[in-house]
C-alpha positions in Angstrom: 92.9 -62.2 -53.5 90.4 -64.3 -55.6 86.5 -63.8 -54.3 84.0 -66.3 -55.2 80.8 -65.9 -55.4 77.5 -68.2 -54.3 74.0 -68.0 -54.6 71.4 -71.4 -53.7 69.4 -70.8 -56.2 70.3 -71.7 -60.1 69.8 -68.9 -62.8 68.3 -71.5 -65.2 65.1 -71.5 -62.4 64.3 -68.1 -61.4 65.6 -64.8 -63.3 64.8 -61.5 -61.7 66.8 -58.7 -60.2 69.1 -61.2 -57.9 70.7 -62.2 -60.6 71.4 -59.1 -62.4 73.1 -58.1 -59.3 75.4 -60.8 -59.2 76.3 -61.3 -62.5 76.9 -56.5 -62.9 78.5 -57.2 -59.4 81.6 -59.6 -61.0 81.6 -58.3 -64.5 82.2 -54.7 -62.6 84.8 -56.8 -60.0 86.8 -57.7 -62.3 87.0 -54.7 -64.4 89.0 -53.4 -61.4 91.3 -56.5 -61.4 89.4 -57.9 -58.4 89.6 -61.9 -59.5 86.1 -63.5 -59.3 85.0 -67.1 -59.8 81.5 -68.4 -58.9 81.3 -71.5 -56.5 82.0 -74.4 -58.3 79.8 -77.1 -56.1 81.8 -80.4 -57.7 85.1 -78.4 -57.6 87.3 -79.6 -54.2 90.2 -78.3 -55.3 88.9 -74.4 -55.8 90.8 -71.4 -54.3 90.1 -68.3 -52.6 90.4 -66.2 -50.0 86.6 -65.1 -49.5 83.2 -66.2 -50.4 80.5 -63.6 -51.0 77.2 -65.0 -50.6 74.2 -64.0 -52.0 71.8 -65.3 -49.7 71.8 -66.7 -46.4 74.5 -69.6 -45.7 74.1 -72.0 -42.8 75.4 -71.5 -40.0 77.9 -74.3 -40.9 78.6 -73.5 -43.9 80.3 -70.4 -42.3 82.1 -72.8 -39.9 83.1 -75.0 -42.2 85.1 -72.0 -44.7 86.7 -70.5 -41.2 88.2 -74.2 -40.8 89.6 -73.5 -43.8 90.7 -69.9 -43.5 88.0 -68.1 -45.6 85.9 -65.5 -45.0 82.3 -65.3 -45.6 80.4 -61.6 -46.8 77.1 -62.5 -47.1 74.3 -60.4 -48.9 70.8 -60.8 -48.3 67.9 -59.5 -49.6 65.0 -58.6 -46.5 62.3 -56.6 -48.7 59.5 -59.2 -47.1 60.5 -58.4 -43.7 61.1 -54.8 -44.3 57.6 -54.6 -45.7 55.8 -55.9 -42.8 54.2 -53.5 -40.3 56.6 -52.9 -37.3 54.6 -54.5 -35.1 54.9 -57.8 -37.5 58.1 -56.8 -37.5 58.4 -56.9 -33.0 56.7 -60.1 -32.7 58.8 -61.7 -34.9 61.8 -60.6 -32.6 60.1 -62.0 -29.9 59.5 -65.5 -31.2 62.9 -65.7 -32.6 64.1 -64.6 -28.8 61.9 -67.4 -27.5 63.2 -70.3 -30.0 66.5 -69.4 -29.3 66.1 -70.3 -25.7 63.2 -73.5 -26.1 63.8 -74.9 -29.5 66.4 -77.4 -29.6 69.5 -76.4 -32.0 69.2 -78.5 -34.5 65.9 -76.8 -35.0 67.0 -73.1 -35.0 69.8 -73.8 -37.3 67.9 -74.5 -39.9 66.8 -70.7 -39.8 70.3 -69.7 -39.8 69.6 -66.5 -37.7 73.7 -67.3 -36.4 75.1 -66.2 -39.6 74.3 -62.8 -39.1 76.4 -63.2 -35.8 79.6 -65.4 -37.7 79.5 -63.8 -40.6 83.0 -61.8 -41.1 80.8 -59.1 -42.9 77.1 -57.9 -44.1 76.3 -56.2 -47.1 72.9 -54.3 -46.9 71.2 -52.5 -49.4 69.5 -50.1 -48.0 70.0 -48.2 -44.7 66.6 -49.4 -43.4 67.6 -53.4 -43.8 71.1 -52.6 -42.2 68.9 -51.5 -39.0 66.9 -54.8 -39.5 70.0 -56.9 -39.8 71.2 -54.9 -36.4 67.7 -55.5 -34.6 66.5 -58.4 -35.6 69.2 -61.2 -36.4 71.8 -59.5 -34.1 74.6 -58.8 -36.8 77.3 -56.7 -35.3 76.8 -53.0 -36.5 80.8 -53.0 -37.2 80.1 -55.6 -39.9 77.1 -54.4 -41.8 77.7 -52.2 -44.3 75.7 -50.2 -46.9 76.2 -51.0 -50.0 73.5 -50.5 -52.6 72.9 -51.9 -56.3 74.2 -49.9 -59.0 73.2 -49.1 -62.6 75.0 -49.5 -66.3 76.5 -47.1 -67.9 74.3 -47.0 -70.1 71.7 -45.5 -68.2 73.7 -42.7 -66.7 74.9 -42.1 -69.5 71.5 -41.8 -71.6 70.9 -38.5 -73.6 67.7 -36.6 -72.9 64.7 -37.0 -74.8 61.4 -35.8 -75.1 58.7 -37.7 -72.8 55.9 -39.3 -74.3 52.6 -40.1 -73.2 53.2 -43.8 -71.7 53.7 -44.8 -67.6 56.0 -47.1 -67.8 56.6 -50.7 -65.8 59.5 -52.5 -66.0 59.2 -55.9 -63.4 58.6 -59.7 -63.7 55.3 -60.8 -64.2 54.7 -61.5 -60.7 52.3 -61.5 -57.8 54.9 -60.0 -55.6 55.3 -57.0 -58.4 51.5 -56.3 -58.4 52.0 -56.1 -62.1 48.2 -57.2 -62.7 46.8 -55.1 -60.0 48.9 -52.1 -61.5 47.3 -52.3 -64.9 43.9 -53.0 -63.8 44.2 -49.8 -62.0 46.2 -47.5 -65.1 43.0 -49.7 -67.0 40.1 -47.5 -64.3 42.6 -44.5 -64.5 42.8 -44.3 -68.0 46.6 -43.8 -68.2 48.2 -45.1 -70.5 50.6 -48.0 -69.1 53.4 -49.9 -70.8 54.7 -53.1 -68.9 58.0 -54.3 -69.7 59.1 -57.7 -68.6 58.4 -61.2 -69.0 57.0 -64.0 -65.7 58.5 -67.2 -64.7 56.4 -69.3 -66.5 53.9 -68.1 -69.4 51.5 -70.8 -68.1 50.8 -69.0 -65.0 47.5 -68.1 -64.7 48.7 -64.6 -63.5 50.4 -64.2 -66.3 47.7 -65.4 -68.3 45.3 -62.7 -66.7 47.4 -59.6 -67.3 48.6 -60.9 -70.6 44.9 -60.8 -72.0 43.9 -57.5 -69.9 46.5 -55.7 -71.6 45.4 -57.2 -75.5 41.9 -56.3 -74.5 42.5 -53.0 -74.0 45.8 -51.6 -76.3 44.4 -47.9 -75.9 45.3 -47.7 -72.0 47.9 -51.1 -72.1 50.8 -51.8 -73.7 52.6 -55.0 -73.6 55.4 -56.6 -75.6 57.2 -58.6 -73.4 60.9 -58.3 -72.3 63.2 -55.8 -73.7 66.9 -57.6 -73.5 68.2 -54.5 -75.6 69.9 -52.3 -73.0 70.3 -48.6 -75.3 66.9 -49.3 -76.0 65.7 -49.5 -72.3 67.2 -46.9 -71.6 65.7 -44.7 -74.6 62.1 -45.7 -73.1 62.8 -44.5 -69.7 64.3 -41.5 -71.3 60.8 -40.8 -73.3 58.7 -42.3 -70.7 56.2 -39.6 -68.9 57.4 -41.9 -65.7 58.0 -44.6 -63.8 55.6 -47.2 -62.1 56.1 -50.1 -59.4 53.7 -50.7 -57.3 55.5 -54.1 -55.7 54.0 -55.2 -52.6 57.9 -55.7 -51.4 61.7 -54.9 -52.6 65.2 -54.4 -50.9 66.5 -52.0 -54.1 64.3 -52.1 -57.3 67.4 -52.0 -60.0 64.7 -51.1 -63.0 63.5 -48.1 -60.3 67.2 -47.0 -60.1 67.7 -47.5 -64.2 64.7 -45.2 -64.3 66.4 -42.6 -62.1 69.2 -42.5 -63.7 67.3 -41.2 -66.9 65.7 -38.7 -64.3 62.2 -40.4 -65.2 59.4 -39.6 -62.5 59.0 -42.3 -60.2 55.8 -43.6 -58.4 56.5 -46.1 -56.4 54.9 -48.7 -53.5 54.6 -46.6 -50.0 57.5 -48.7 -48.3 60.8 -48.3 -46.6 63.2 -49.0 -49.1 61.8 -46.4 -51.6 61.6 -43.3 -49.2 65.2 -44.3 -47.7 66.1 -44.4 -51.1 64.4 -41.8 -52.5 62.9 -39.8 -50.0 60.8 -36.4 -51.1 62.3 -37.0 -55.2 59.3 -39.5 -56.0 55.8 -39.9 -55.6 54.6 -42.8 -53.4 50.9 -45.0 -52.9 50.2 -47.5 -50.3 49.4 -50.6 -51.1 45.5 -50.6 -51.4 42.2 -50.9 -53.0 42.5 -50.6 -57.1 40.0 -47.4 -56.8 43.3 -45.7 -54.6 45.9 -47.0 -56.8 43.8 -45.6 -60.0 44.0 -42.1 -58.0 47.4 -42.2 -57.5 48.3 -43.0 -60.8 46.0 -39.9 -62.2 48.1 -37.7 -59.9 51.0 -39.2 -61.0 50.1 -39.0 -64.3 49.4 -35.0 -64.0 51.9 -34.5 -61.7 55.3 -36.3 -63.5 56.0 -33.0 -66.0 56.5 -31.1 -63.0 58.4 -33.7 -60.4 61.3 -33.7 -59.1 64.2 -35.2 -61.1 66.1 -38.5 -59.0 68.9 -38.5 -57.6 71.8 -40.4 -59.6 72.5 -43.9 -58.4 75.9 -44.8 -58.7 77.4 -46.6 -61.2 78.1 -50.9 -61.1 82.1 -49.7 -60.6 81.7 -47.4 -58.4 80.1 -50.1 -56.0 82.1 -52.5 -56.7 84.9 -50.2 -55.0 82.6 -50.3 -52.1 83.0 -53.8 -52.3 86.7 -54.0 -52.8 87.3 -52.0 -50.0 84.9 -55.0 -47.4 86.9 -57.6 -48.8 90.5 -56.0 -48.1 89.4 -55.4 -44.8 87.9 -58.1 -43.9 90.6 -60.5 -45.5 93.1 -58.4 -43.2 91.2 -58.7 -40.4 92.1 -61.7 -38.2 88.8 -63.5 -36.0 
């Protein structure tokens, strides 16, 4: 059985936690003798018996690999859905209820909202955006399944340390991460915050903004850029007095789950995915002013010796067992 995998979106454009998942997702695939190729776009001659999307595919695009007798698993990531207010969340079903019956086609299947009905399996991975892929885009609840990121090796494997004095936040430089607002708040806290991770362009003026916030003030703000070393990562979780991301939305924060698995304290954003995730073994704070973000982090900041430790995420082969196990099925499974 050879699986290949697609994604719309080139590496070379966007990095970011997508793409870690794909690329720990084969590597750990084909440590269990699961044969994995990705999608060769220029390739008509390419084998294989299922394609794993990461991503939404058309509608047709589903149609088309069943003409040729191969499945589709599709995986997508809903964190800005899930992080709307259910009541977004109801009139959204409604309108898509209502374009299904007045929009023409043509229209609608551009949004793709089929798939989740074609689709000969969907991986969610949290519990929460299984019950949105159930509700809202009518995927049959036999087909979703739960499977969630996983974390090196490394990390679980990470000795303990003593913990420092430095928060520590490891995200892209983004305005979806809140990265700027987090630091202008550890900045009116005054505790001490170390942001690891690098943005999609250092011309953004976001970028440029927190860059200079945290040379301004090194006392309270750390920052070095990205750290591409993964023992060391995992040493600065280890000695880290806790974790911080205050993301306005996320389906599974992998650098949240690397920090758990070096029990580090986690403070995280006040949604779904974290307290289905983590429930009562972190500390949360809505997304609000920078005065109640610099409160939370002062708790947090007190409070971390004394937290709960995370539960362990499972390991990149252990999921990809999870995974093995959809694609038998569902390659033995006739339409």
């Amino acid at each position: 059985m050879k699986i290949l995998f697609d994604h719309p979106n080139p590496f070379l454009l966007a990095h970011g936690g997508f793409q870690t998942q794909i690329e720990q997702t084969k590597e750990a695939l084909q440590k269990i003798g699961v044969e994995v190729e990705y999608l060769q776009w220029g390739e008509a001659n390419q084998s294989g018996a299922l394609i794993h999307f990461f991503g939404r595919p058309s509608a047709s695009y589903i149609e088309f690999a069943h003409a040729k007798n191969i499945k589709i698993v599709m995986t997508e990531l809903l964190g800005g859905l899930a992080a709307r207010p259910a009541v977004a969340r109801s009139v959204q079903r409604a309108l898509i209820l209502c374009a299904r019956r007045v929009l023409p086609k043509p229209f609608t299947a551009k949004l793709a909202w089929e798939s989740y009905k074609i689709a000969d399996a969907v991986i969610a991975l949290t519990s929460f955006e299984a019950g949105l892929m159930r509700t809202m885009f009518d995927a049959a609840p036999d087909k979703v399944h739960v499977v969630p990121n996983g974390v090196e090796n490394v990390f679980l494997e990470s000795a303990t340390s003593a913990r420092g004095k430095w928060l520590v936040c490891t995200a892209t430089i983004t305005e979806r991460k809140r990265v700027l607002e987090t630091v202008q708040a550890a900045l009116e806290a005054e505790t001490p915050l170390w942001t690891i991770g690098k943005p999609y362009s250092e011309s953004d003026p976001y970028f440029r903004k927190f860059r200079d916030l945290c040379f301004e003030n090194p006392q309270v703000l750390r920052y070095e850029g990205a750290i591409e070393d993964r023992q060391q990562l995992a040493r600065i979780y280890r000695e880290a007095r806790g974790f911080v991301l205050l993301s306005s939305m996320e389906s599974l924060s992998l650098s949240a789950l690397e920090a758990a698995a070096c029990e580090c304290p986690l403070l995280l954003s006040d949604l779904p995915w974290a307290r289905s995730v983590f429930d009562d073994k972190a500390m949360y704070c809505p997304i609000a002013s920078t005065p109640r973000k610099a409160k939370a982090l002062r708790e947090f900041y007190n409070s971390a010796p004394n937290l709960k430790s995370p539960s362990k995420p499972l390991s990149w082969d252990e999921v990809a067992l999870q995974l093995k196990a959809i694609y038998d099925r569902v390659c033995n499974t006739s339409r």
